[in-house]
N, C-alpha and C positions, 0 to 999 in steps of 0.2 A: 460403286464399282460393280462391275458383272462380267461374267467368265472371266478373271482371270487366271489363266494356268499356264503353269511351267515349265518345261522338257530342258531335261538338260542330258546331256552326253558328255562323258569323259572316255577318250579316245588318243591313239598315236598310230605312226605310223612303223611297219613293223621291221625299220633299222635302230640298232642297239643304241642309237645317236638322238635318236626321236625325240621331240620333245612333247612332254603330254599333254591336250588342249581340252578344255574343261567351254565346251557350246552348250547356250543355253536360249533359251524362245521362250520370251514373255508375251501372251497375248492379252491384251485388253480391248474391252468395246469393238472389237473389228479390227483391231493395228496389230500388228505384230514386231517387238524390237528384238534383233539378236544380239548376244554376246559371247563373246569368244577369251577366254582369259587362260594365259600359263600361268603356270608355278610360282611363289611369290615367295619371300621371302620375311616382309614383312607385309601383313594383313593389314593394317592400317591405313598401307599407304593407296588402298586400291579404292576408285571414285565409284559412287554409286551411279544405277542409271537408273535418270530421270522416268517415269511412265506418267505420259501426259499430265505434268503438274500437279498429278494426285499422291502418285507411291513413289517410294524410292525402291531399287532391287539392288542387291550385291552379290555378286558370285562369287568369293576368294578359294583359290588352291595354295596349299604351303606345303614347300617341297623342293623339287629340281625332276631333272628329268629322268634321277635313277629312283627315287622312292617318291610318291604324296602321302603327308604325314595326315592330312584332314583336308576335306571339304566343307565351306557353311556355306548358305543360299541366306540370305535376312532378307525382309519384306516387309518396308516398315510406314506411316505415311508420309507424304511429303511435309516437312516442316511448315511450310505457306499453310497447309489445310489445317481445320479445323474442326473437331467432331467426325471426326474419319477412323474408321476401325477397322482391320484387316483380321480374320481370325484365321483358324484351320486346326486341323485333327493330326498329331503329329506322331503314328506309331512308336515306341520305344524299342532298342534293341529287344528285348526281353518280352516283347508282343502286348503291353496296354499302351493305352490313347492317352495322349495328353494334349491342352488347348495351350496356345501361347498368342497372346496380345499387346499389340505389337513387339516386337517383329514375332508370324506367324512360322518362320524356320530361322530354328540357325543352331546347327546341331553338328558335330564332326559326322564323316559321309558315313559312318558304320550305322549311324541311326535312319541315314535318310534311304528307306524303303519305295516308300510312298508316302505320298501326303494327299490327303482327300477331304475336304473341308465343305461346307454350303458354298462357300464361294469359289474355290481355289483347288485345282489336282497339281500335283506334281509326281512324277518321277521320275530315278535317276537310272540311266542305265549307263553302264561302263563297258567298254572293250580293250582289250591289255595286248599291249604289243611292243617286238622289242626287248628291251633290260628293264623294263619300267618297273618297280617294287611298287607294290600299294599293300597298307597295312591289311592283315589279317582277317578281320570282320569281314573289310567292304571286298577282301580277292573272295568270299563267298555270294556276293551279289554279281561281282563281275563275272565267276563262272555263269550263274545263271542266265545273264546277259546273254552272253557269249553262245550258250546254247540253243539259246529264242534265234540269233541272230544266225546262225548254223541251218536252222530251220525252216529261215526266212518267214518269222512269224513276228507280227507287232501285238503290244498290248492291247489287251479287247479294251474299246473304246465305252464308256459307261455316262452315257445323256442323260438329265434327269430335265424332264416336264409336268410344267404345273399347269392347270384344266384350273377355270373358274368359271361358273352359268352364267346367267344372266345378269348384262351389264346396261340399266339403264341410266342415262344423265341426263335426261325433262326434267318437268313437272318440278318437284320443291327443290331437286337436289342441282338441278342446275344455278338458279339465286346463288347456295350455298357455294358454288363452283365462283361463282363472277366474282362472290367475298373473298375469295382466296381458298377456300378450305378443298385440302385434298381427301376424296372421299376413301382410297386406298391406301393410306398411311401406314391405319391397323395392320394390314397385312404385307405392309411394301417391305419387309425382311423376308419372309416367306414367297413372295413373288423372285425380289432379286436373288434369292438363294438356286433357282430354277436356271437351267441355261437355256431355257425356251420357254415363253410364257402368252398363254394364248388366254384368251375369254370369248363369248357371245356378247357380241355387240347387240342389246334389244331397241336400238334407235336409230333413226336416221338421224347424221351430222351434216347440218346443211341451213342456209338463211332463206334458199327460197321454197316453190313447192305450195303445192295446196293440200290440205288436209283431205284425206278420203272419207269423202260426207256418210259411208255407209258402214263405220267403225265405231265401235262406241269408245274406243283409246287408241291416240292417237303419239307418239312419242318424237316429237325432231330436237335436238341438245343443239348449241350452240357451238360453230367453231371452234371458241377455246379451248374444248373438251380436250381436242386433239393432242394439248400438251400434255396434258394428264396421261391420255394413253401411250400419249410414245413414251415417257418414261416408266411403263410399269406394265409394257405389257408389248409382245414382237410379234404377233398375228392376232386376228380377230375374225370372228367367222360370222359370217352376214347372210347365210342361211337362216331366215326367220321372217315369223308372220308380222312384223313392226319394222323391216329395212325397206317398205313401200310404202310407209302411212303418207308420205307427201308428194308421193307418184315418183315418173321417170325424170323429172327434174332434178329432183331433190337429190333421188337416190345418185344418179352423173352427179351431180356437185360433190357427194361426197365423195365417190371412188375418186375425183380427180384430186378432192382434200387430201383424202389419203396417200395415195401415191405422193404428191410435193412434200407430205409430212413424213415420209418414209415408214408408213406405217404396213407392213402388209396384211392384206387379207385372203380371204379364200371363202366361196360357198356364194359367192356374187360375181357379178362384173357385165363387161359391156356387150355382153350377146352370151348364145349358148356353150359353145363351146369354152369362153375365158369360167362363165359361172365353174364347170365341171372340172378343169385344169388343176390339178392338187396345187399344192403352194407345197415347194420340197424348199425344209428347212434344213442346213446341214452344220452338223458340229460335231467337233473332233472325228468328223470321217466318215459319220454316220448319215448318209440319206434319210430324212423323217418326212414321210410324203403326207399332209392333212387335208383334208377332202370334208365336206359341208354340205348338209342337205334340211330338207323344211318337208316337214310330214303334214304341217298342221294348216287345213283351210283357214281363209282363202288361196286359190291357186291364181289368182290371177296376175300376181307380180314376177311368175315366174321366167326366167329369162329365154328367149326364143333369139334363129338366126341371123334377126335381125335386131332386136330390141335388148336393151339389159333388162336386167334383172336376176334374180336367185334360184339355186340349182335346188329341182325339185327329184324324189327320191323316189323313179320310176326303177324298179329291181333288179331289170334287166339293163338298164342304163349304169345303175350303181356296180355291176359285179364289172362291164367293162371298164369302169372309170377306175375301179385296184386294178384289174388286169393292164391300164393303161401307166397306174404309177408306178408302176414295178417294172414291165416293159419298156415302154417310151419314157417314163423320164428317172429311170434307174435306181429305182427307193430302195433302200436297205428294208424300212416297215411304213405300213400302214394306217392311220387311224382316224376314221371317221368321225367328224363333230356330229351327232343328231341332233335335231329340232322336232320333236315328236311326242305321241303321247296325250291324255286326257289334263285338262288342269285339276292342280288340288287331289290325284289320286296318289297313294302314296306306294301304289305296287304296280308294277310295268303292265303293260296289255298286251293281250295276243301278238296283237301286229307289232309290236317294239322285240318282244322276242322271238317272231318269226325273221325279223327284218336284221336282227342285231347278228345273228348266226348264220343267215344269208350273207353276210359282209366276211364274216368269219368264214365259212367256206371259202368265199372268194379268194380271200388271200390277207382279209385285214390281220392285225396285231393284236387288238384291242376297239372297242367303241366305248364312245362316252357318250353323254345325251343332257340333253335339258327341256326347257318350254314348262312343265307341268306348274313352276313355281315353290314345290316341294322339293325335296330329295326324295329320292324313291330307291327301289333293291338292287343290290347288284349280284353279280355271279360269275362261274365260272364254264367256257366252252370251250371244248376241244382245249383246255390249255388257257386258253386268250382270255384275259378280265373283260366282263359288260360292264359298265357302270353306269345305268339306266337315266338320273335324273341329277344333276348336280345340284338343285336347287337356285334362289336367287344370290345373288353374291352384292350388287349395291343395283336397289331398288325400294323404293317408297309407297306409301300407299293402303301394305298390307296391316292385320292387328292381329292376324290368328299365329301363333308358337310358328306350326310346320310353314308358313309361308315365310317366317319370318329367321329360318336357317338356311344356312345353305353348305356348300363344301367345298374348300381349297383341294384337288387331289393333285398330288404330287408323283409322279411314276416313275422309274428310272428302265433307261431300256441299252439292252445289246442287241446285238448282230443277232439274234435269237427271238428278239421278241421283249414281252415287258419282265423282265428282272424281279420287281419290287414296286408295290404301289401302296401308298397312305391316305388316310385325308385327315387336314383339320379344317375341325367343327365352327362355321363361324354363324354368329346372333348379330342379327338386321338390327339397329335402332329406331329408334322411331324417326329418325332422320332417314333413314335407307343406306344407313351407316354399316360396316358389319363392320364384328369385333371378334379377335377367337371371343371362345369357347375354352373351359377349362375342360370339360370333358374329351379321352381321345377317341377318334373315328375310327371308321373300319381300316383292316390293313393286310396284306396281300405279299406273300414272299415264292417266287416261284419254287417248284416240290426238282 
Protein backbone atom coordinates (compact mmCIF):
# COMPACT_ATOMS: atom_id res chain seq x y z
CA UNK A 1 0.00 0.00 0.00
CA UNK A 2 1.25 3.72 -0.64
CA UNK A 3 -0.30 7.11 0.32
CA UNK A 4 -2.89 6.01 2.04
CA UNK A 5 -4.63 9.02 3.88
CA UNK A 6 -7.67 9.92 5.44
CA UNK A 7 -9.78 13.26 5.83
CA UNK A 8 -12.68 13.01 7.66
CA UNK A 9 -15.15 15.86 8.64
CA UNK A 10 -17.75 15.79 11.12
CA UNK A 11 -20.21 18.52 10.24
CA UNK A 12 -24.33 19.62 10.37
CA UNK A 13 -26.26 21.81 9.24
CA UNK A 14 -27.02 24.79 11.24
CA UNK A 15 -31.09 23.81 12.16
CA UNK A 16 -31.63 22.45 15.61
CA UNK A 17 -33.13 19.36 13.42
CA UNK A 18 -29.77 18.72 11.72
CA UNK A 19 -28.62 15.69 11.76
CA UNK A 20 -24.67 15.11 12.16
CA UNK A 21 -22.78 13.53 9.23
CA UNK A 22 -19.52 12.11 9.85
CA UNK A 23 -17.60 12.41 5.58
CA UNK A 24 -14.60 10.72 5.25
CA UNK A 25 -12.02 10.32 1.88
CA UNK A 26 -9.79 7.37 1.78
CA UNK A 27 -7.24 7.63 -0.73
CA UNK A 28 -5.14 4.94 -2.17
CA UNK A 29 -2.79 4.28 -5.15
CA UNK A 30 -4.58 7.14 -7.17
CA UNK A 31 -8.60 6.28 -6.19
CA UNK A 32 -10.12 7.89 -3.94
CA UNK A 33 -13.56 6.22 -1.88
CA UNK A 34 -15.79 8.56 0.10
CA UNK A 35 -17.97 7.94 2.91
CA UNK A 36 -20.59 9.40 4.53
CA UNK A 37 -22.12 7.80 7.83
CA UNK A 38 -24.87 9.15 10.72
CA UNK A 39 -25.27 8.55 14.07
CA UNK A 40 -25.51 4.92 14.93
CA UNK A 41 -26.69 3.42 17.34
CA UNK A 42 -25.34 0.21 17.38
CA UNK A 43 -21.59 0.16 16.09
CA UNK A 44 -21.55 -3.28 15.08
CA UNK A 45 -23.92 -3.04 12.73
CA UNK A 46 -22.14 -0.62 10.45
CA UNK A 47 -20.26 -2.61 7.09
CA UNK A 48 -16.72 -1.80 6.43
CA UNK A 49 -15.48 -0.35 3.18
CA UNK A 50 -13.83 -2.30 0.91
CA UNK A 51 -10.26 -0.44 -0.40
CA UNK A 52 -9.33 -2.18 -3.49
CA UNK A 53 -9.28 -5.83 -2.02
CA UNK A 54 -6.49 -4.85 0.21
CA UNK A 55 -7.74 -2.89 3.52
CA UNK A 56 -10.81 -2.68 5.05
CA UNK A 57 -11.97 1.14 6.60
CA UNK A 58 -14.75 1.80 9.03
CA UNK A 59 -16.04 4.95 10.15
CA UNK A 60 -18.79 4.58 13.10
CA UNK A 61 -20.46 7.57 14.93
CA UNK A 62 -22.66 6.54 18.22
CA UNK A 63 -25.17 9.01 19.03
CA UNK A 64 -28.27 10.87 17.40
CA UNK A 65 -28.57 14.06 16.37
CA UNK A 66 -28.68 16.00 19.85
CA UNK A 67 -25.26 14.59 21.37
CA UNK A 68 -22.10 12.03 19.58
CA UNK A 69 -20.90 9.97 22.39
CA UNK A 70 -17.57 8.74 20.36
CA UNK A 71 -15.97 8.52 17.00
CA UNK A 72 -13.60 5.38 15.89
CA UNK A 73 -11.94 5.25 12.27
CA UNK A 74 -10.43 1.19 12.20
CA UNK A 75 -8.09 0.40 9.43
CA UNK A 76 -7.44 -2.93 9.30
CA UNK A 77 -6.42 -5.63 6.26
CA UNK A 78 -8.51 -7.20 4.09
CA UNK A 79 -9.19 -10.69 5.41
CA UNK A 80 -8.30 -12.33 1.58
CA UNK A 81 -4.68 -10.82 2.14
CA UNK A 82 -2.05 -12.07 3.36
CA UNK A 83 1.24 -10.66 4.96
CA UNK A 84 -0.24 -7.11 4.76
CA UNK A 85 0.47 -4.60 7.65
CA UNK A 86 -1.03 -1.34 8.08
CA UNK A 87 0.75 0.80 10.86
CA UNK A 88 0.68 4.40 12.03
CA UNK A 89 1.54 6.86 14.88
CA UNK A 90 -1.35 7.52 16.99
CA UNK A 91 -1.04 10.73 19.28
CA UNK A 92 -2.72 10.13 22.70
CA UNK A 93 -5.08 12.59 24.54
CA UNK A 94 -2.25 13.32 26.99
CA UNK A 95 0.30 14.27 23.97
CA UNK A 96 2.75 10.69 23.45
CA UNK A 97 2.67 8.36 20.47
CA UNK A 98 1.55 5.13 20.32
CA UNK A 99 1.91 2.34 17.27
CA UNK A 100 -1.21 0.14 16.63
CA UNK A 101 -1.28 -2.88 14.29
CA UNK A 102 -3.82 -3.70 12.74
CA UNK A 103 -6.19 -1.78 13.09
CA UNK A 104 -3.77 1.36 12.77
CA UNK A 105 -7.06 3.75 14.52
CA UNK A 106 -9.68 3.27 16.43
CA UNK A 107 -9.72 5.26 19.35
CA UNK A 108 -13.10 7.51 20.68
CA UNK A 109 -12.76 11.10 18.55
CA UNK A 110 -11.20 12.93 21.81
CA UNK A 111 -8.08 11.08 20.95
CA UNK A 112 -8.12 11.50 17.23
CA UNK A 113 -6.03 14.65 16.73
CA UNK A 114 -4.09 13.60 14.07
CA UNK A 115 -2.63 10.49 12.95
CA UNK A 116 0.64 10.67 10.90
CA UNK A 117 2.28 7.34 10.29
CA UNK A 118 5.17 6.33 7.23
CA UNK A 119 2.30 5.42 5.46
CA UNK A 120 -0.80 6.83 6.49
CA UNK A 121 -2.11 10.97 7.73
CA UNK A 122 -5.26 11.34 9.01
CA UNK A 123 -7.08 14.10 10.47
CA UNK A 124 -10.26 14.98 11.84
CA UNK A 125 -11.69 18.18 11.66
CA UNK A 126 -15.21 18.98 13.08
CA UNK A 127 -17.74 21.83 12.66
CA UNK A 128 -20.83 22.22 15.18
CA UNK A 129 -23.98 23.36 14.20
CA UNK A 130 -27.43 23.58 15.39
CA UNK A 131 -28.34 21.67 19.04
CA UNK A 132 -25.84 19.12 18.15
CA UNK A 133 -23.93 18.02 21.92
CA UNK A 134 -20.48 16.52 21.39
CA UNK A 135 -18.59 15.35 24.24
CA UNK A 136 -16.21 17.55 26.08
CA UNK A 137 -12.65 16.68 24.75
CA UNK A 138 -13.49 16.48 21.15
CA UNK A 139 -15.98 20.47 21.51
CA UNK A 140 -12.12 21.50 22.18
CA UNK A 141 -10.83 20.24 18.60
CA UNK A 142 -14.08 21.36 17.21
CA UNK A 143 -13.47 25.01 18.41
CA UNK A 144 -10.33 24.74 16.90
CA UNK A 145 -11.78 23.52 13.71
CA UNK A 146 -14.15 26.16 13.58
CA UNK A 147 -11.55 28.93 13.87
CA UNK A 148 -9.19 27.49 10.89
CA UNK A 149 -12.45 27.48 9.18
CA UNK A 150 -13.46 31.17 10.15
CA UNK A 151 -10.23 32.01 8.67
CA UNK A 152 -10.53 30.17 5.60
CA UNK A 153 -7.24 28.45 6.30
CA UNK A 154 -6.64 24.61 5.56
CA UNK A 155 -3.95 22.29 7.15
CA UNK A 156 -0.48 22.89 5.92
CA UNK A 157 -0.11 20.05 3.64
CA UNK A 158 3.46 17.94 4.85
CA UNK A 159 4.95 15.61 1.52
CA UNK A 160 7.64 13.56 2.36
CA UNK A 161 10.32 12.58 -0.51
CA UNK A 162 12.77 10.03 -0.74
CA UNK A 163 16.07 10.79 -3.29
CA UNK A 164 18.03 7.61 -4.19
CA UNK A 165 21.61 7.88 -6.82
CA UNK A 166 22.45 5.85 -8.94
CA UNK A 167 20.39 3.15 -10.29
CA UNK A 168 22.07 0.75 -12.59
CA UNK A 169 20.25 -2.78 -13.83
CA UNK A 170 23.25 -4.34 -16.70
CA UNK A 171 25.97 -6.09 -16.25
CA UNK A 172 25.73 -8.95 -13.32
CA UNK A 173 22.71 -7.56 -11.74
CA UNK A 174 20.39 -7.80 -14.42
CA UNK A 175 20.83 -12.08 -14.69
CA UNK A 176 20.07 -11.66 -11.11
CA UNK A 177 16.80 -9.55 -12.15
CA UNK A 178 15.58 -12.48 -14.91
CA UNK A 179 16.05 -15.11 -11.67
CA UNK A 180 13.57 -13.18 -10.00
CA UNK A 181 15.54 -11.33 -7.36
CA UNK A 182 14.31 -7.91 -6.58
CA UNK A 183 17.34 -5.79 -5.96
CA UNK A 184 15.26 -3.12 -3.88
CA UNK A 185 13.63 -5.24 -1.21
CA UNK A 186 16.20 -4.00 1.39
CA UNK A 187 14.97 -0.89 1.28
CA UNK A 188 11.30 -1.22 -0.43
CA UNK A 189 9.74 -0.19 3.42
CA UNK A 190 11.88 2.96 3.38
CA UNK A 191 11.02 3.78 -0.37
CA UNK A 192 7.06 2.93 0.12
CA UNK A 193 7.05 5.03 3.36
CA UNK A 194 7.86 8.25 0.93
CA UNK A 195 4.71 9.61 -0.93
CA UNK A 196 7.12 10.45 -3.98
CA UNK A 197 9.90 8.36 -4.77
CA UNK A 198 12.39 9.28 -7.28
CA UNK A 199 16.12 7.74 -8.27
CA UNK A 200 18.87 8.25 -11.28
CA UNK A 201 18.28 5.96 -13.71
CA UNK A 202 22.17 5.17 -14.78
CA UNK A 203 20.88 2.92 -17.98
CA UNK A 204 19.38 2.85 -20.73
CA UNK A 205 16.17 0.33 -20.80
CA UNK A 206 15.85 -0.93 -24.21
CA UNK A 207 16.48 -4.31 -26.53
CA UNK A 208 17.77 -2.43 -29.57
CA UNK A 209 20.54 0.41 -30.10
CA UNK A 210 24.33 -0.01 -30.70
CA UNK A 211 26.72 0.35 -28.12
CA UNK A 212 28.91 3.76 -28.43
CA UNK A 213 32.25 2.26 -29.62
CA UNK A 214 34.07 5.28 -27.89
CA UNK A 215 33.03 4.47 -24.10
CA UNK A 216 34.76 2.35 -22.09
CA UNK A 217 31.20 1.28 -20.03
CA UNK A 218 28.42 0.99 -21.60
CA UNK A 219 25.06 0.11 -19.40
CA UNK A 220 21.42 -1.14 -21.49
CA UNK A 221 19.16 -3.39 -18.62
CA UNK A 222 16.49 -5.29 -20.16
CA UNK A 223 12.78 -4.40 -20.38
CA UNK A 224 11.70 -6.35 -17.50
CA UNK A 225 13.44 -3.85 -15.38
CA UNK A 226 10.59 -1.71 -15.87
CA UNK A 227 8.43 -3.80 -13.24
CA UNK A 228 10.75 -3.36 -10.71
CA UNK A 229 10.74 0.33 -11.13
CA UNK A 230 7.29 0.91 -11.32
CA UNK A 231 6.70 -0.70 -8.21
CA UNK A 232 9.36 1.19 -6.05
CA UNK A 233 9.79 4.19 -7.44
CA UNK A 234 7.24 7.25 -9.45
CA UNK A 235 9.96 9.41 -11.22
CA UNK A 236 13.26 8.72 -12.44
CA UNK A 237 15.69 11.23 -13.96
CA UNK A 238 17.57 10.55 -17.08
CA UNK A 239 19.93 13.40 -16.95
CA UNK A 240 23.08 11.36 -17.12
CA UNK A 241 26.23 10.34 -19.04
CA UNK A 242 24.91 6.29 -19.50
CA UNK A 243 21.05 7.36 -20.80
CA UNK A 244 23.00 7.40 -24.65
CA UNK A 245 25.39 4.51 -24.27
CA UNK A 246 23.15 2.84 -27.19
CA UNK A 247 22.39 6.20 -29.10
CA UNK A 248 19.01 7.78 -30.22
CA UNK A 249 17.48 4.43 -30.87
CA UNK A 250 17.70 2.93 -27.71
CA UNK A 251 17.26 5.97 -25.63
CA UNK A 252 13.12 6.43 -27.99
CA UNK A 253 12.62 2.79 -27.10
CA UNK A 254 12.90 3.57 -23.83
CA UNK A 255 10.97 6.95 -23.18
CA UNK A 256 8.28 5.09 -25.26
CA UNK A 257 8.89 1.94 -22.56
CA UNK A 258 8.37 4.30 -20.01
CA UNK A 259 5.45 6.25 -20.64
CA UNK A 260 3.17 2.64 -21.65
CA UNK A 261 4.66 1.44 -18.22
CA UNK A 262 3.42 4.73 -16.56
CA UNK A 263 6.56 5.36 -15.36
CA UNK A 264 7.49 9.14 -15.32
CA UNK A 265 10.56 10.76 -16.00
CA UNK A 266 12.23 13.99 -16.16
CA UNK A 267 15.88 15.38 -17.37
CA UNK A 268 15.33 13.62 -20.91
CA UNK A 269 12.96 13.29 -23.63
CA UNK A 270 12.13 13.64 -27.27
CA UNK A 271 13.70 17.22 -28.24
CA UNK A 272 14.69 20.33 -26.25
CA UNK A 273 12.31 21.65 -24.96
CA UNK A 274 10.31 18.03 -23.40
CA UNK A 275 14.22 17.33 -21.83
CA UNK A 276 13.84 20.89 -19.66
CA UNK A 277 9.91 20.62 -18.98
CA UNK A 278 9.94 19.84 -15.03
CA UNK A 279 7.76 16.87 -14.31
CA UNK A 280 5.30 18.55 -11.54
CA UNK A 281 4.53 15.86 -9.11
CA UNK A 282 1.53 16.77 -7.04
CA UNK A 283 0.31 15.55 -3.51
CA UNK A 284 -1.90 16.55 -1.00
CA UNK A 285 -2.03 20.07 -2.69
CA UNK A 286 1.29 20.51 -3.05
CA UNK A 287 2.97 21.33 -6.61
CA UNK A 288 6.72 19.49 -6.44
CA UNK A 289 8.25 20.76 -9.69
CA UNK A 290 11.84 18.16 -10.43
CA UNK A 291 13.95 19.43 -13.17
CA UNK A 292 17.25 17.14 -14.16
CA UNK A 293 20.46 18.04 -15.69
CA UNK A 294 24.00 16.22 -16.76
CA UNK A 295 27.14 18.32 -15.92
CA UNK A 296 29.30 15.37 -16.79
CA UNK A 297 31.12 14.92 -20.43
CA UNK A 298 30.35 13.61 -22.96
CA UNK A 299 27.89 16.40 -24.36
CA UNK A 300 27.03 14.86 -27.17
CA UNK A 301 23.71 13.02 -26.21
CA UNK A 302 22.43 16.14 -25.41
CA UNK A 303 18.81 16.94 -26.49
CA UNK A 304 18.46 19.60 -29.42
CA UNK A 305 15.11 20.96 -31.33
CA UNK A 306 15.09 18.48 -33.16
CA UNK A 307 16.57 15.35 -31.83
CA UNK A 308 16.05 13.70 -28.01
CA UNK A 309 18.11 13.43 -25.73
CA UNK A 310 19.16 14.91 -22.13
CA UNK A 311 18.84 18.35 -20.65
CA UNK A 312 22.31 19.69 -20.40
CA UNK A 313 23.07 22.39 -17.46
CA UNK A 314 23.76 25.56 -19.51
CA UNK A 315 23.23 28.38 -16.33
CA UNK A 316 21.45 30.64 -17.87
CA UNK A 317 19.08 28.03 -19.25
CA UNK A 318 18.69 26.31 -15.78
CA UNK A 319 17.77 29.71 -13.89
CA UNK A 320 14.82 30.06 -16.76
CA UNK A 321 13.85 26.51 -16.41
CA UNK A 322 12.82 27.32 -12.02
CA UNK A 323 11.64 30.66 -13.21
CA UNK A 324 9.47 28.52 -15.80
CA UNK A 325 8.30 25.83 -12.98
CA UNK A 326 7.02 28.33 -10.83
CA UNK A 327 5.56 30.65 -13.48
CA UNK A 328 4.20 28.38 -16.35
CA UNK A 329 3.49 25.39 -14.60
CA UNK A 330 2.56 26.78 -11.05
CA UNK A 331 5.03 24.72 -8.64
CA UNK A 332 4.54 25.27 -4.89
CA UNK A 333 8.84 24.23 -4.72
CA UNK A 334 11.53 23.48 -6.68
CA UNK A 335 14.35 20.86 -6.83
CA UNK A 336 16.74 20.08 -9.08
CA UNK A 337 18.31 16.37 -9.70
CA UNK A 338 22.10 16.97 -10.60
CA UNK A 339 24.36 14.79 -12.47
CA UNK A 340 27.77 16.30 -11.78
CA UNK A 341 31.00 16.45 -10.24
CA UNK A 342 34.51 14.54 -10.50
CA UNK A 343 34.34 10.49 -9.76
CA UNK A 344 35.50 8.99 -6.62
CA UNK A 345 35.93 12.62 -4.88
CA UNK A 346 34.49 12.77 -1.88
CA UNK A 347 33.96 16.84 -1.35
CA UNK A 348 31.99 18.82 -4.05
CA UNK A 349 33.92 21.21 -6.52
CA UNK A 350 34.06 24.61 -7.29
CA UNK A 351 31.68 24.33 -10.01
CA UNK A 352 28.96 22.12 -8.07
CA UNK A 353 28.95 24.77 -5.54
CA UNK A 354 28.86 27.59 -7.84
CA UNK A 355 26.15 25.82 -9.85
CA UNK A 356 24.01 24.45 -6.63
CA UNK A 357 23.45 28.28 -5.26
CA UNK A 358 23.02 29.60 -8.68
CA UNK A 359 19.80 27.26 -8.67
CA UNK A 360 19.06 28.45 -5.20
CA UNK A 361 19.16 31.94 -6.12
CA UNK A 362 16.90 31.15 -8.87
CA UNK A 363 14.22 30.05 -6.92
CA UNK A 364 15.11 26.27 -6.19
CA UNK A 365 14.18 24.60 -2.62
CA UNK A 366 16.70 22.40 -2.26
CA UNK A 367 19.43 20.32 -4.91
CA UNK A 368 20.51 16.95 -4.61
CA UNK A 369 23.22 15.51 -6.88
CA UNK A 370 24.98 12.28 -7.77
CA UNK A 371 27.43 10.86 -10.67
CA UNK A 372 30.62 10.86 -8.38
CA UNK A 373 29.84 7.32 -7.25
CA UNK A 374 30.73 8.32 -3.54
CA UNK A 375 28.67 10.30 -1.30
CA UNK A 376 30.04 13.54 -0.85
CA UNK A 377 29.19 16.90 1.63
CA UNK A 378 26.28 18.60 2.03
CA UNK A 379 25.27 22.09 3.34
CA UNK A 380 23.27 24.64 3.96
CA UNK A 381 22.35 28.00 1.52
CA UNK A 382 20.31 30.81 2.08
CA UNK A 383 18.09 28.35 4.12
CA UNK A 384 17.70 25.58 1.26
CA UNK A 385 19.71 22.04 1.96
CA UNK A 386 22.71 21.03 -0.96
CA UNK A 387 23.15 17.51 -0.84
CA UNK A 388 26.08 17.21 -3.15
CA UNK A 389 26.45 13.37 -4.08
CA UNK A 390 23.95 10.68 -2.96
CA UNK A 391 26.22 8.04 -3.92
CA UNK A 392 25.35 4.64 -5.72
CA UNK A 393 22.24 3.07 -4.40
CA UNK A 394 22.09 -0.48 -6.67
CA UNK A 395 25.25 -0.90 -8.71
CA UNK A 396 27.89 -3.51 -9.19
CA UNK A 397 31.28 -3.70 -10.04
CA UNK A 398 32.97 -1.50 -7.32
CA UNK A 399 35.44 -3.11 -4.20
CA UNK A 400 36.41 0.10 -2.60
CA UNK A 401 34.07 0.98 1.07
CA UNK A 402 33.07 4.94 -0.32
CA UNK A 403 32.05 3.39 -3.85
CA UNK A 404 30.32 0.88 -2.29
CA UNK A 405 27.83 3.26 0.14
CA UNK A 406 25.38 5.16 -0.82
CA UNK A 407 22.26 7.25 0.76
CA UNK A 408 18.45 6.91 0.92
CA UNK A 409 17.40 10.77 1.70
CA UNK A 410 14.21 11.25 2.82
CA UNK A 411 13.00 15.12 3.00
CA UNK A 412 9.61 16.28 4.06
CA UNK A 413 8.48 19.58 2.60
CA UNK A 414 5.67 22.52 2.95
CA UNK A 415 4.49 25.35 1.18
CA UNK A 416 7.92 26.88 2.75
CA UNK A 417 10.25 24.80 1.47
CA UNK A 418 12.11 21.57 2.91
CA UNK A 419 10.71 21.15 6.58
CA UNK A 420 13.15 18.25 7.56
CA UNK A 421 15.64 16.00 5.82
CA UNK A 422 17.36 12.45 6.76
CA UNK A 423 19.39 9.84 5.21
CA UNK A 424 19.90 6.28 5.81
CA UNK A 425 23.16 4.82 5.21
CA UNK A 426 23.04 2.10 2.80
CA UNK A 427 26.17 -0.81 2.07
CA UNK A 428 26.39 -2.09 -1.66
CA UNK A 429 26.99 -6.06 -1.78
CA UNK A 430 29.08 -7.49 -3.69
CA UNK A 431 26.05 -8.22 -5.60
CA UNK A 432 25.23 -4.31 -6.29
CA UNK A 433 22.88 -5.11 -3.67
CA UNK A 434 22.41 -2.34 -0.97
CA UNK A 435 21.50 -3.05 2.46
CA UNK A 436 20.90 -0.27 5.35
CA UNK A 437 23.39 0.46 7.46
CA UNK A 438 23.15 0.22 11.08
CA UNK A 439 24.94 3.42 11.34
CA UNK A 440 22.54 6.82 11.24
CA UNK A 441 23.10 9.50 8.50
CA UNK A 442 23.19 13.08 8.49
CA UNK A 443 19.96 14.89 9.42
CA UNK A 444 18.59 18.38 8.88
CA UNK A 445 15.47 20.04 10.73
CA UNK A 446 14.52 23.50 9.58
CA UNK A 447 15.73 26.53 12.49
Amino acid sequence: MRALVFAALLGSTVTATAVPLLRCEVEQGGRTWQVETAPVTDPYGVRPLDIDGKFRFKAVMVGDERQIEYVKLRLSPHPQQTGVAASGHLPGAAGGERTHRPPIAERPAHGLQSLAGARNALSLHAARGGAMKLPRPLFGIVLGAMACLARGEAPEPVVSIAFVGDIMLAESIGPQIRRGRDPFVPFAAQLDAADIRVGNLECVVATHGEAEPDKPYTFRAHPRVLTLLKRHFDALGLANNHSGDYGPTAFGEMLGRLDRAGIAYFGGGRDLAHAHTPLIVERKGLRIALLAYNEFFPRSFEADVDRPGIAWSEDEQVRLDIAAARGRHHADLVIPFMHWGWEHELVASARQRQLARLMIDAGADAVVGGHPHVVQDHEEYRGKPIIYSLGNFVFDGFTDRDNNTGWLLRMELDRRGVKNWRVSVARIDRHGIPRPAAEPGPAYERR
